[in-house]
N, CA, C and O atoms as CSV, one atom per row, in Angstrom:
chain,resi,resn,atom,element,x,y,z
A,1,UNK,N,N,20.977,56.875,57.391
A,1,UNK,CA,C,20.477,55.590,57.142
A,1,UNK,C,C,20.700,55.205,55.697
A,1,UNK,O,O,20.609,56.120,54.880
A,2,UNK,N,N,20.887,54.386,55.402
A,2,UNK,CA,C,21.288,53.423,54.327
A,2,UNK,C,C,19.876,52.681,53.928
A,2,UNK,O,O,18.977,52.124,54.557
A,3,UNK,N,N,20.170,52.980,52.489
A,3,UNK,CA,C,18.298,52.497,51.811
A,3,UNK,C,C,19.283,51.202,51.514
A,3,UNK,O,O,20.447,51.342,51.138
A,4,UNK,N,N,18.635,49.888,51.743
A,4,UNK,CA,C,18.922,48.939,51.450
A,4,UNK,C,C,18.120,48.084,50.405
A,4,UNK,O,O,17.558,47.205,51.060
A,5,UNK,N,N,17.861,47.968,49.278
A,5,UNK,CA,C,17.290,47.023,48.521
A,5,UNK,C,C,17.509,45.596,48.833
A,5,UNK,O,O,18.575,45.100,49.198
A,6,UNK,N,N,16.348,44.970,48.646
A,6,UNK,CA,C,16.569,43.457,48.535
A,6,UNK,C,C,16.156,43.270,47.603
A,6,UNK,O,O,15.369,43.980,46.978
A,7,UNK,N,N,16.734,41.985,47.231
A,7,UNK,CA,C,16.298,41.322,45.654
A,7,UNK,C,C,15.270,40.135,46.271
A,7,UNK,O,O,15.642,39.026,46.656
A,8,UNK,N,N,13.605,40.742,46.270
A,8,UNK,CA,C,12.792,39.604,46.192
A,8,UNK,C,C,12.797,38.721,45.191
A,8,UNK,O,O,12.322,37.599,45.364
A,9,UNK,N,N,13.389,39.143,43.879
A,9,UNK,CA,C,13.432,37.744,42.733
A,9,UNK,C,C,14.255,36.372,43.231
A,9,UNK,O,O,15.483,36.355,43.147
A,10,UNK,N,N,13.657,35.449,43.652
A,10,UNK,CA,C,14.928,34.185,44.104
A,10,UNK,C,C,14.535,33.550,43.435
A,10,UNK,O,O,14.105,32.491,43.894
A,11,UNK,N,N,14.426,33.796,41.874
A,11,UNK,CA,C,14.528,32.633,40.581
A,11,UNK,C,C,12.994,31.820,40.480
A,11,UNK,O,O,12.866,30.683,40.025
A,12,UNK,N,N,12.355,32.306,40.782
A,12,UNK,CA,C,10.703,31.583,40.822
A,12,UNK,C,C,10.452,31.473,39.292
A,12,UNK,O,O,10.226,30.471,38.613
A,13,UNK,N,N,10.595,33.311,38.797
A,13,UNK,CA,C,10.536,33.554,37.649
A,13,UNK,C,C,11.043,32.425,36.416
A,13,UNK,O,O,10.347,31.870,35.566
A,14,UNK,N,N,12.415,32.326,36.651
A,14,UNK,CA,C,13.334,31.892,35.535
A,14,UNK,C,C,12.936,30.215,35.823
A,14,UNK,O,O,12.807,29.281,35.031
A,15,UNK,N,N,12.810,30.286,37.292
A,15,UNK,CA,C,12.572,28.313,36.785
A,15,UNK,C,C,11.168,28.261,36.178
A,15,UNK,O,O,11.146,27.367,35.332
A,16,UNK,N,N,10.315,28.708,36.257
A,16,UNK,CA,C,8.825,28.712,35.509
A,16,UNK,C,C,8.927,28.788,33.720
A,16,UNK,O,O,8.127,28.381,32.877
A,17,UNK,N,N,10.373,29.544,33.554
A,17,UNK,CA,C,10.079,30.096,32.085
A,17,UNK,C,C,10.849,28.678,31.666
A,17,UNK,O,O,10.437,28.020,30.711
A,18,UNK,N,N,12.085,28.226,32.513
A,18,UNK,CA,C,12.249,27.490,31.587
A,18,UNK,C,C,11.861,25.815,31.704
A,18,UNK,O,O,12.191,24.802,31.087
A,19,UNK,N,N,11.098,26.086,32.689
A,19,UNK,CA,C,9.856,24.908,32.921
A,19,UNK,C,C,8.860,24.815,31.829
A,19,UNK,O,O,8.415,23.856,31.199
A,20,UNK,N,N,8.677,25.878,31.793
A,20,UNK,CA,C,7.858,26.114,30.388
A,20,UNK,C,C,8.159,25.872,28.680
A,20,UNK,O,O,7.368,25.559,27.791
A,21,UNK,N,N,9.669,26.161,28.623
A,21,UNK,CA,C,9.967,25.805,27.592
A,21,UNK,C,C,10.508,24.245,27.339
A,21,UNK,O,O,10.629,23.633,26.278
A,22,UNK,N,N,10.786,23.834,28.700
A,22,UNK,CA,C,11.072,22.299,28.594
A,22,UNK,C,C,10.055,21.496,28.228
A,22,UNK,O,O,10.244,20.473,27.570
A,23,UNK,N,N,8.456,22.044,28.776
A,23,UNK,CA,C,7.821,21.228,28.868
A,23,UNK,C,C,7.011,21.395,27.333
A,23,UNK,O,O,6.493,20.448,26.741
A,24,UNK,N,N,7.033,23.036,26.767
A,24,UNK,CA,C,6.747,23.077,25.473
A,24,UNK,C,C,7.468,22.017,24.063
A,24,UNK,O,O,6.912,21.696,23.013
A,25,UNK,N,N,9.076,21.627,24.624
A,25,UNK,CA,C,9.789,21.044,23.926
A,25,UNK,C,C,9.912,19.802,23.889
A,25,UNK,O,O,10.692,19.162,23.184
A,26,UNK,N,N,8.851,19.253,24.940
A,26,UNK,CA,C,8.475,17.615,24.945
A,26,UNK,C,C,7.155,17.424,24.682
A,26,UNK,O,O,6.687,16.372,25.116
A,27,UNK,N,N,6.387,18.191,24.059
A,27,UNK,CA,C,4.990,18.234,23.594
A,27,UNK,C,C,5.334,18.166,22.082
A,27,UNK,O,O,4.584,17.582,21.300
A,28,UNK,N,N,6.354,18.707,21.727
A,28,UNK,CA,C,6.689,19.315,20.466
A,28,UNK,C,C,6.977,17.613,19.794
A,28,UNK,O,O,6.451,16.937,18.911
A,29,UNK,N,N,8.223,17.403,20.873
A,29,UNK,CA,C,8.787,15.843,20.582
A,29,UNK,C,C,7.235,14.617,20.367
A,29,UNK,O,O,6.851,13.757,19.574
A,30,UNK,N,N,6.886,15.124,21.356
A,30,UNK,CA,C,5.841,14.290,21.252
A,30,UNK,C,C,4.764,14.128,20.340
A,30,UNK,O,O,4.144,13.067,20.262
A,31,UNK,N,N,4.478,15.256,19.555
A,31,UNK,CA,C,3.715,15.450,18.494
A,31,UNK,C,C,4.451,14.832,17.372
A,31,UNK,O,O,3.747,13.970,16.845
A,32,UNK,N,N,5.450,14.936,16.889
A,32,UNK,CA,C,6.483,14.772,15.685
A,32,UNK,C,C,6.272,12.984,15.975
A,32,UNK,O,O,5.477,12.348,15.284
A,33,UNK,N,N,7.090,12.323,17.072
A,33,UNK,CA,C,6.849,10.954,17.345
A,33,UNK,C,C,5.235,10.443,16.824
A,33,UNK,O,O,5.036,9.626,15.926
A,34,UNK,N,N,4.271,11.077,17.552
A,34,UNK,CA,C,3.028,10.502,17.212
A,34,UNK,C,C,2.742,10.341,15.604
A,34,UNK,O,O,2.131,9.380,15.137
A,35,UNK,N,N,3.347,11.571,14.719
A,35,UNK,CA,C,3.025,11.413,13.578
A,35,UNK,C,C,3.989,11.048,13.029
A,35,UNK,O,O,3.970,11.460,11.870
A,36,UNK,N,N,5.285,10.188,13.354
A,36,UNK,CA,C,5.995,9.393,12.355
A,36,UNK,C,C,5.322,8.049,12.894
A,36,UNK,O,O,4.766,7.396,12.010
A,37,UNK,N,N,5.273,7.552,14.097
A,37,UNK,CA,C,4.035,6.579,14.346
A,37,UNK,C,C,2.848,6.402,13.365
A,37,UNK,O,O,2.782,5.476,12.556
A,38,UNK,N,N,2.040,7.249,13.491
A,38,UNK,CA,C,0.862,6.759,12.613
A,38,UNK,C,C,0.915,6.860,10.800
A,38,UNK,O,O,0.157,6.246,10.050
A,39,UNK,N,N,2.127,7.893,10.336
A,39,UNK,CA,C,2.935,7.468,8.803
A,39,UNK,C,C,3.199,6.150,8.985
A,39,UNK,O,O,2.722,5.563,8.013
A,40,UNK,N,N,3.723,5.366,9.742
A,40,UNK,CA,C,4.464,4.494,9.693
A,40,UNK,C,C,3.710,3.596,9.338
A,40,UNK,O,O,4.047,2.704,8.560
A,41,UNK,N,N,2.580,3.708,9.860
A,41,UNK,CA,C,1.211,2.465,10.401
A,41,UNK,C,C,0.938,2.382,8.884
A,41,UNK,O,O,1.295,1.596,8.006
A,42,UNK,N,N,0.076,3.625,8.910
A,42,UNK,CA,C,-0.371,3.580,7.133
A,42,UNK,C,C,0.753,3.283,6.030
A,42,UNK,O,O,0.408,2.793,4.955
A,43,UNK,N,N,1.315,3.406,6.140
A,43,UNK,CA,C,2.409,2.987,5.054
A,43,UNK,C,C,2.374,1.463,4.903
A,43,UNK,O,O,2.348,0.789,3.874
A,44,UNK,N,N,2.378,1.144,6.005
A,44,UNK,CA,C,2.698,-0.838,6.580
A,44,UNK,C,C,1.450,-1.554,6.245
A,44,UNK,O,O,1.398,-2.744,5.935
A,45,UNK,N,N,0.211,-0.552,6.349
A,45,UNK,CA,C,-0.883,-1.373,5.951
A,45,UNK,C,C,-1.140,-1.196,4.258
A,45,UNK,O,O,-1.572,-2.112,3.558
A,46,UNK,N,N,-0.866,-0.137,3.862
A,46,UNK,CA,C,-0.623,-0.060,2.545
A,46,UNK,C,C,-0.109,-1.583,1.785
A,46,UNK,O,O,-0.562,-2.463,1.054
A,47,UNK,N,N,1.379,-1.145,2.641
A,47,UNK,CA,C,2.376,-2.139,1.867
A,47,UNK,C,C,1.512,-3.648,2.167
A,47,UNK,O,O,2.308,-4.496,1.763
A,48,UNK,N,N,0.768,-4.085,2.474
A,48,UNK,CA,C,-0.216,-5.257,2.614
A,48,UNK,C,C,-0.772,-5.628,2.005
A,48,UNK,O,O,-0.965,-6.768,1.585
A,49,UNK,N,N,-1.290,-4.376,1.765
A,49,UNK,CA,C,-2.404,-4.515,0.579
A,49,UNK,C,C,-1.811,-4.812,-0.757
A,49,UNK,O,O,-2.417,-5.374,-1.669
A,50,UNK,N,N,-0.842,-4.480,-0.790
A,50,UNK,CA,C,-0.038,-4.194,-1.933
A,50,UNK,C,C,0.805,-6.175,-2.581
A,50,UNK,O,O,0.625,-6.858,-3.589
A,51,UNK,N,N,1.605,-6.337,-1.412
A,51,UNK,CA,C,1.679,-7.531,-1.191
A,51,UNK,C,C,0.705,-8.785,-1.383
A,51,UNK,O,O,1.007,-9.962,-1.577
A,52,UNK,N,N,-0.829,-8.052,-1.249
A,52,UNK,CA,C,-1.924,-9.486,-1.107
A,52,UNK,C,C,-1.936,-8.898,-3.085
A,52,UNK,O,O,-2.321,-9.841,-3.777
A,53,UNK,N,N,-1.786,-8.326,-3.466
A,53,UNK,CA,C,-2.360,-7.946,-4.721
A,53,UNK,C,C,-1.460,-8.244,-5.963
A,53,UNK,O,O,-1.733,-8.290,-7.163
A,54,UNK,N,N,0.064,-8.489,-5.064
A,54,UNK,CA,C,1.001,-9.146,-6.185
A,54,UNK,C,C,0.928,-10.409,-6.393
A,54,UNK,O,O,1.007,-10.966,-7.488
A,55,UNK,N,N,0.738,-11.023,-5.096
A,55,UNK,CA,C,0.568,-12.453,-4.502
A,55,UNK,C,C,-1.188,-12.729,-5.489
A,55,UNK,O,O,-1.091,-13.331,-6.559
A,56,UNK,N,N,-2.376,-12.344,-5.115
A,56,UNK,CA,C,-3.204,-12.769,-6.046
A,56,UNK,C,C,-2.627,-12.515,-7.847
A,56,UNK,O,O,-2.975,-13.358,-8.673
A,57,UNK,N,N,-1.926,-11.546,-8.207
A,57,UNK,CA,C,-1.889,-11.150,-9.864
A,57,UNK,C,C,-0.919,-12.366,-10.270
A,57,UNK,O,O,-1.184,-12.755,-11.408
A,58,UNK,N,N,0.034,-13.012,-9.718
A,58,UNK,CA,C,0.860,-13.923,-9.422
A,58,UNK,C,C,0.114,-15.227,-9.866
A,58,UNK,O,O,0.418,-15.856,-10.879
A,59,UNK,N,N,-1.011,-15.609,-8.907
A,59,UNK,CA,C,-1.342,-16.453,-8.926
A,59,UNK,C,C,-2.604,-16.723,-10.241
A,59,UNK,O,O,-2.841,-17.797,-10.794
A,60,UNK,N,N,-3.189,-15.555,-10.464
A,60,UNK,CA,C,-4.123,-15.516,-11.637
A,60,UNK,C,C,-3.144,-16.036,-12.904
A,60,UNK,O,O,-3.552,-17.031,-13.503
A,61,UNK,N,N,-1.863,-15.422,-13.359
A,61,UNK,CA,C,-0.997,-15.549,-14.198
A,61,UNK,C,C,-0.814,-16.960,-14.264
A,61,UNK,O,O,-1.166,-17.515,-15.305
A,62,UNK,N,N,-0.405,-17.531,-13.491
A,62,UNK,CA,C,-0.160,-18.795,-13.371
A,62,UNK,C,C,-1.358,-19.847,-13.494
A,62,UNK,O,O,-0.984,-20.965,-13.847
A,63,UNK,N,N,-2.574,-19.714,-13.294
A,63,UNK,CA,C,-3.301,-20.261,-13.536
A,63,UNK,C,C,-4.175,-20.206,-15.189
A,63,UNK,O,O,-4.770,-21.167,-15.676
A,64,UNK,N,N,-4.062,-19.045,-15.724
A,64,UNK,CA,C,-3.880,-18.869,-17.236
A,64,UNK,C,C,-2.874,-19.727,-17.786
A,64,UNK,O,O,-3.064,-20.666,-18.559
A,65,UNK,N,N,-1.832,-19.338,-17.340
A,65,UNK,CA,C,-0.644,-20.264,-18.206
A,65,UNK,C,C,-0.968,-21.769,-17.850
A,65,UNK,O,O,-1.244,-22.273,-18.939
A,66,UNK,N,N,-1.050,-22.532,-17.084
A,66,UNK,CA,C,-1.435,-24.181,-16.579
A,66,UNK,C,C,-2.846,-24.324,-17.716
A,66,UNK,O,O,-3.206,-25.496,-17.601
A,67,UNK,N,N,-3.514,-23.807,-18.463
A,67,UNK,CA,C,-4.669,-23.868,-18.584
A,67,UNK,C,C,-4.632,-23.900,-20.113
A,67,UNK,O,O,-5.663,-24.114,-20.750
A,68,UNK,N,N,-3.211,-23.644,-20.827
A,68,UNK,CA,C,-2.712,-23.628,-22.019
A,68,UNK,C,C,-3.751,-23.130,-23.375
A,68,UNK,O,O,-3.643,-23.464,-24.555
A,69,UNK,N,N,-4.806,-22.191,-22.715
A,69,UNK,CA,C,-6.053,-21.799,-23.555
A,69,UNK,C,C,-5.811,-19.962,-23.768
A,69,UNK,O,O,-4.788,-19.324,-23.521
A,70,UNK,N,N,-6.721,-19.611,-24.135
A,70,UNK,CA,C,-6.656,-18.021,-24.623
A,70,UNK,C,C,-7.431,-17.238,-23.533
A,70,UNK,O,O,-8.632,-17.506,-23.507
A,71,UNK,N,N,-7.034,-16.401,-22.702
A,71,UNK,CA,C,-7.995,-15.934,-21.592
A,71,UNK,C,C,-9.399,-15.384,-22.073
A,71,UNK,O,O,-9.717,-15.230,-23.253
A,72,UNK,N,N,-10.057,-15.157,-21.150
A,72,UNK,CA,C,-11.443,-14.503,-21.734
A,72,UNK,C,C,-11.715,-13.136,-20.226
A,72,UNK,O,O,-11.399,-12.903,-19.059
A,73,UNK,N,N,-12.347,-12.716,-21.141
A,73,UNK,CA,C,-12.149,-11.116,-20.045
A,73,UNK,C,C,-13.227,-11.760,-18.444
A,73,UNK,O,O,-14.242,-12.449,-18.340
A,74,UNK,N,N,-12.486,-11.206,-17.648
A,74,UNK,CA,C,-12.761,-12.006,-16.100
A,74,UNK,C,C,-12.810,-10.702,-15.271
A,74,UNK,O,O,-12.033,-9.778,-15.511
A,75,UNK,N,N,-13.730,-10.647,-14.297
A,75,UNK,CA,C,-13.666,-9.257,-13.441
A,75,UNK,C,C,-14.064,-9.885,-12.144
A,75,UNK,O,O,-15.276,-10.091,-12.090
A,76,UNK,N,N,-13.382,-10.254,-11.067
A,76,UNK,CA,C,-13.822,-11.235,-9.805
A,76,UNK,C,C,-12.933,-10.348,-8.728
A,76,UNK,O,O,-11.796,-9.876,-8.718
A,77,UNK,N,N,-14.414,-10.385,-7.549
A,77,UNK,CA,C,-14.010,-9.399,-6.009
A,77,UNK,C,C,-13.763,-10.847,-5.348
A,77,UNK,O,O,-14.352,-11.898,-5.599
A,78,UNK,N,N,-12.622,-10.578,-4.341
A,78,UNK,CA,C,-12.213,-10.870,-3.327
A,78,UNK,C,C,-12.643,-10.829,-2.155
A,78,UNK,O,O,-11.638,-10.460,-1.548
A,79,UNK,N,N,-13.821,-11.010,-1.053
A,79,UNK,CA,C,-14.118,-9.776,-0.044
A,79,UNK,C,C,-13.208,-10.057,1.040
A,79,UNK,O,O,-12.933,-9.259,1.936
A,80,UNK,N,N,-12.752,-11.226,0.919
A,80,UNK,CA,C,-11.608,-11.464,2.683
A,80,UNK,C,C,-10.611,-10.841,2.134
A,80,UNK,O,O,-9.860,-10.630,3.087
A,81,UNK,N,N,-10.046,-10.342,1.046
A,81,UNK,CA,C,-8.610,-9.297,1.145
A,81,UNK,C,C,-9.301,-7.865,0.674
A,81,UNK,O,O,-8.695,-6.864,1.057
A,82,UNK,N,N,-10.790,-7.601,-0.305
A,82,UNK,CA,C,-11.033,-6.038,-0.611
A,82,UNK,C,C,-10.047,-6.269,-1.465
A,82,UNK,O,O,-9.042,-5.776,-0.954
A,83,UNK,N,N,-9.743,-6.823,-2.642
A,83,UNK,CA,C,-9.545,-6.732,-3.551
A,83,UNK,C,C,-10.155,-7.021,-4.710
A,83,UNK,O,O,-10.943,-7.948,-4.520
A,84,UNK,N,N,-10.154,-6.622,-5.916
A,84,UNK,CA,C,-10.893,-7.006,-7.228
A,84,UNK,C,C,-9.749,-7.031,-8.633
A,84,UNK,O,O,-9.282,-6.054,-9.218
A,85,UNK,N,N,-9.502,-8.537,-8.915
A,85,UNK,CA,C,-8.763,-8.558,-10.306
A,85,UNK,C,C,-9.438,-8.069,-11.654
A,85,UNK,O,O,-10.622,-7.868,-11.380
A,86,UNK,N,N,-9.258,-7.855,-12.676
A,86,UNK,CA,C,-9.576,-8.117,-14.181
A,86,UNK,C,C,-8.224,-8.299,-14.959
A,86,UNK,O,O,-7.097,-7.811,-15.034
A,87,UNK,N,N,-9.093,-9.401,-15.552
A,87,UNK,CA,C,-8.093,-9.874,-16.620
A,87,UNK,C,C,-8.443,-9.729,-18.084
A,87,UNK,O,O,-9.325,-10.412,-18.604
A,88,UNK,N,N,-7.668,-8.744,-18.797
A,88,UNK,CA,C,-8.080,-8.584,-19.697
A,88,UNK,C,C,-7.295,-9.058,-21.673
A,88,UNK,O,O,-6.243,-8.580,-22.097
A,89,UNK,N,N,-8.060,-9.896,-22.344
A,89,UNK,CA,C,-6.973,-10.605,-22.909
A,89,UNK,C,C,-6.031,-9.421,-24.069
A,89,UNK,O,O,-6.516,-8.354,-24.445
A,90,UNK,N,N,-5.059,-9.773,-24.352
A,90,UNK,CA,C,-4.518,-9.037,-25.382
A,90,UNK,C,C,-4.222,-9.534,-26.643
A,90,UNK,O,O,-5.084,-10.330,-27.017
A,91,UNK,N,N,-3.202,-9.337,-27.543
A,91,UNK,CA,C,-3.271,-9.626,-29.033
A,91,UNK,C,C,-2.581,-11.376,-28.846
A,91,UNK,O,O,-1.470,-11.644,-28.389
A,92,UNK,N,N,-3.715,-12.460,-29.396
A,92,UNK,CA,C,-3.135,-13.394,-29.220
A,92,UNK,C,C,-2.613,-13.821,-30.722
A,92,UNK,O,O,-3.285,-13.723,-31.749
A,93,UNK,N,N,-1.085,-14.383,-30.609
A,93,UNK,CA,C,-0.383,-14.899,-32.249
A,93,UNK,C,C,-0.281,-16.439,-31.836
A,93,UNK,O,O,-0.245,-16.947,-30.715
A,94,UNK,N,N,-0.254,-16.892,-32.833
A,94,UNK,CA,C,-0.339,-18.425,-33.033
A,94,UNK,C,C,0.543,-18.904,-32.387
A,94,UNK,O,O,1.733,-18.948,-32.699
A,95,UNK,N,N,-0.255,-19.546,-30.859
A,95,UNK,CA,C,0.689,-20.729,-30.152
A,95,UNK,C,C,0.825,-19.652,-29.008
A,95,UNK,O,O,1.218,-20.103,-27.932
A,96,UNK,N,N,0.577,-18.365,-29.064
A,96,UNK,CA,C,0.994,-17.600,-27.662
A,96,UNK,C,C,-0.441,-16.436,-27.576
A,96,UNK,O,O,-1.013,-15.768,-28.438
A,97,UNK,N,N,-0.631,-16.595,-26.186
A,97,UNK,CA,C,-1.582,-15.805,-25.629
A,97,UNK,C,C,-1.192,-15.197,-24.538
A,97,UNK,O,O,-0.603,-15.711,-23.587
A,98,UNK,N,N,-1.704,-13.460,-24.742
A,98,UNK,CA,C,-0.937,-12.992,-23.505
A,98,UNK,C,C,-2.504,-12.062,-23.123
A,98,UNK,O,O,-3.339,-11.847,-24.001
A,99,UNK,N,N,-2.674,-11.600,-21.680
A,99,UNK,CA,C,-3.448,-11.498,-21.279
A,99,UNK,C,C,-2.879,-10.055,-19.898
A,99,UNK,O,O,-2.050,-10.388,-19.052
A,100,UNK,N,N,-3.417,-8.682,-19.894
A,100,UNK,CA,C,-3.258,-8.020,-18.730
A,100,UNK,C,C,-3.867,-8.417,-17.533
A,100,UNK,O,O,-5.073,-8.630,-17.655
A,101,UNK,N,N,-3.239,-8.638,-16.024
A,101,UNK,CA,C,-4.091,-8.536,-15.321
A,101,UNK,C,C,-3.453,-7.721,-14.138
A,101,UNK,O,O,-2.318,-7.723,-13.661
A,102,UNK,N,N,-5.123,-6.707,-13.705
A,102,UNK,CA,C,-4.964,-6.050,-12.550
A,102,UNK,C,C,-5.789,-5.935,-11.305
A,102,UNK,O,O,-6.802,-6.605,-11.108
A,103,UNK,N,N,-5.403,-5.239,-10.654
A,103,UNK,CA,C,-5.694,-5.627,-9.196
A,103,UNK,C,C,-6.383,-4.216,-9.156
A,103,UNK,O,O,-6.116,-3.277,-9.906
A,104,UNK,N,N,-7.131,-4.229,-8.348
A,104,UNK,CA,C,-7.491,-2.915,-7.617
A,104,UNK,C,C,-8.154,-2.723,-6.075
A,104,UNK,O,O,-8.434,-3.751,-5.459
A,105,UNK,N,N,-8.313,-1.900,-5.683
A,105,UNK,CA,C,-8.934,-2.004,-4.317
A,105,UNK,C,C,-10.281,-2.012,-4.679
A,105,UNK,O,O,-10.779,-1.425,-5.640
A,106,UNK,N,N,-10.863,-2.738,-3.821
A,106,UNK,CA,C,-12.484,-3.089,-4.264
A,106,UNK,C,C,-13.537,-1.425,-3.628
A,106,UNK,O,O,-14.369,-0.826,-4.310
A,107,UNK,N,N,-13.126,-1.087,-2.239
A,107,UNK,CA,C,-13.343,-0.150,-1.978
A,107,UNK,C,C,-13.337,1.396,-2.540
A,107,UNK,O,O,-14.141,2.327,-2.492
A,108,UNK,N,N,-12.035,1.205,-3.092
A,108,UNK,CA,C,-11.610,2.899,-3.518
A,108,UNK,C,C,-11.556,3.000,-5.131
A,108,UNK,O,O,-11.711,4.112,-5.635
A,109,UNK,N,N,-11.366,2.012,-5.852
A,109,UNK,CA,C,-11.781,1.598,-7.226
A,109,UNK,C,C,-9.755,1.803,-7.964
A,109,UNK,O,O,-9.345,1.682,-9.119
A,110,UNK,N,N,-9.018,2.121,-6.712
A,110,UNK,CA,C,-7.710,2.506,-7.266
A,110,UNK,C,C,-6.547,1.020,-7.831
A,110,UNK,O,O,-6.508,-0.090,-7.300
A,111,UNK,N,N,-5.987,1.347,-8.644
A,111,UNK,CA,C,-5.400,0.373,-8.952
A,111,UNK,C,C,-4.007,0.089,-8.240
A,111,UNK,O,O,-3.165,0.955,-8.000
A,112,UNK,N,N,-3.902,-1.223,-7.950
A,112,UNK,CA,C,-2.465,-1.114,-6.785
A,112,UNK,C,C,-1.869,-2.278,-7.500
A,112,UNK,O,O,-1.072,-2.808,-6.726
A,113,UNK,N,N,-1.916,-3.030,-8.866
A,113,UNK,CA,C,-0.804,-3.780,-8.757
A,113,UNK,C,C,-1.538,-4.032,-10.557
A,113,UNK,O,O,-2.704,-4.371,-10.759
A,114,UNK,N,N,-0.713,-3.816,-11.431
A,114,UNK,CA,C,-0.468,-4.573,-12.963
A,114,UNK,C,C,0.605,-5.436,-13.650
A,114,UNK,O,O,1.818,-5.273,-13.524
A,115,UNK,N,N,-0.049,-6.448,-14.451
A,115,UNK,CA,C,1.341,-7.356,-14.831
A,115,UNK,C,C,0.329,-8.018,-16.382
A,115,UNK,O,O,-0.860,-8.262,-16.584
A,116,UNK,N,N,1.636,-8.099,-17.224
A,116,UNK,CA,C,1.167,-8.725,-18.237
A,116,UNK,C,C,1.347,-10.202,-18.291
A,116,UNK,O,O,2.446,-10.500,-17.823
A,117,UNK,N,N,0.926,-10.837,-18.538
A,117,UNK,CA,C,1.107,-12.087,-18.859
A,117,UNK,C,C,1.077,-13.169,-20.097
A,117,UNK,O,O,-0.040,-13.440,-20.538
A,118,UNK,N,N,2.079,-13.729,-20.619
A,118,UNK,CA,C,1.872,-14.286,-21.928
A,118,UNK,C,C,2.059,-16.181,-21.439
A,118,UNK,O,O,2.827,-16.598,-20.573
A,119,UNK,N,N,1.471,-16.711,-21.972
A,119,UNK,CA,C,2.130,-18.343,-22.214
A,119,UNK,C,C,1.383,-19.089,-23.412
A,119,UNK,O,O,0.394,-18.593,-23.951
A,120,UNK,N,N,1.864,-20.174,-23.745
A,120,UNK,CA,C,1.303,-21.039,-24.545
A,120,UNK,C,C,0.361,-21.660,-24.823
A,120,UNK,O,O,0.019,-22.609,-24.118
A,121,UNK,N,N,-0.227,-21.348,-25.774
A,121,UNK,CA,C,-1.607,-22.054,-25.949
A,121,UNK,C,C,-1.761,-23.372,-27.079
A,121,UNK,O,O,-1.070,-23.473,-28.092
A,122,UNK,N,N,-2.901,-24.410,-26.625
A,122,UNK,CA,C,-2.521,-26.010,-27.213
A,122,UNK,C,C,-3.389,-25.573,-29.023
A,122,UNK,O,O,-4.527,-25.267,-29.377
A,123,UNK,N,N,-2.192,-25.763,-29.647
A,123,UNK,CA,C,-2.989,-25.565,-31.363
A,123,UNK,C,C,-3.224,-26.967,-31.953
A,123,UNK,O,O,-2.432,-27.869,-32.225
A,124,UNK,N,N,-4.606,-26.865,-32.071
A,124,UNK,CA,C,-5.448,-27.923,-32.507
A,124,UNK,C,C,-4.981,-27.935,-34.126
A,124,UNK,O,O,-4.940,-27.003,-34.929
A,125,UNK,N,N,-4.620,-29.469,-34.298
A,125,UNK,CA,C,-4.069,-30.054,-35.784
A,125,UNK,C,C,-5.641,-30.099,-36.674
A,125,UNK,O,O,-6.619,-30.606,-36.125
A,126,UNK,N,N,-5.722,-29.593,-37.890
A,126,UNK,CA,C,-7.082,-30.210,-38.413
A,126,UNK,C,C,-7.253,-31.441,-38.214
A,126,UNK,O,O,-6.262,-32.106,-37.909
A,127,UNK,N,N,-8.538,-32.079,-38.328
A,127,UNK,CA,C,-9.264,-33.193,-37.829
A,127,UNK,C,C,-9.180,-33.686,-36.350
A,127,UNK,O,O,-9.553,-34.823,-36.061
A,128,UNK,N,N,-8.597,-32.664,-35.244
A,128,UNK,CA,C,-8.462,-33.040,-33.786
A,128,UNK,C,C,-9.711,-32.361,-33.395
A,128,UNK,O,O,-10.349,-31.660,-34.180
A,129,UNK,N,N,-10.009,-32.551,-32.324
A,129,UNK,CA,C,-11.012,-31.917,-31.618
A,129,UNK,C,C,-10.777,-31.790,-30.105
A,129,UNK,O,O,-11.618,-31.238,-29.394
């Protein structure tokens, strides 16, 4: 008589393992995706903030300069953007006034946007008022 072996393995094994590693290798994908997703997010809301804070320092500047006077130190919150400017004046020379102003997050106290600003100021002739 003839010992005959059979091969009970009919691949149960090997499709499980590499069921397993397929499915380990789309968890993997899937983790990496989720967190360039939510980098992405924060970055974008960043850049917002960042944007509302050039756009207000912009507009403070410009309203110093229209105003053709010498700034005076100013510290004013925002609460619909959570932002907070100060403007702080610097060395003024005859006929020009320049003035720092910055932005910060009202929340975190960090600073997200600085710009200097200089323009012209109106010089009073003796006997004008």
């Amino acid at each position: 008589m003839k010992n005959i072996t059979h091969n009970t393995d009919s691949g149960t094994r090997t499709f499980l393992i590499e069921f397993s590693v397929a499915v380990l290798t789309f968890v993997l994908c899937s983790v990496l995706c989720l967190g360039a997703f939510a980098s992405s997010y924060w970055l974008s809301s960043g850049t917002a903030k960042l944007d509302q804070a050039v756009l207000l320092a912009e507009e403070k500047a410009e309203t110093l300069k229209v105003s053709h006077e010498p700034a005076a130190n100013l510290s004013e919150t925002f609460a619909e953007t959570g932002l907070r400017i100060t403007v702080t004046p610097a060395e003024t020379k005859t006929g020009l006034a320049s003035a720092r102003i910055q932005v910060f997050d009202a929340e975190t106290g960090r600073r997200i946007h600085e710009i200097t600003a200089a323009w012209q100021i109106a010089i009073m002739e003796e006997g004008e008022s």
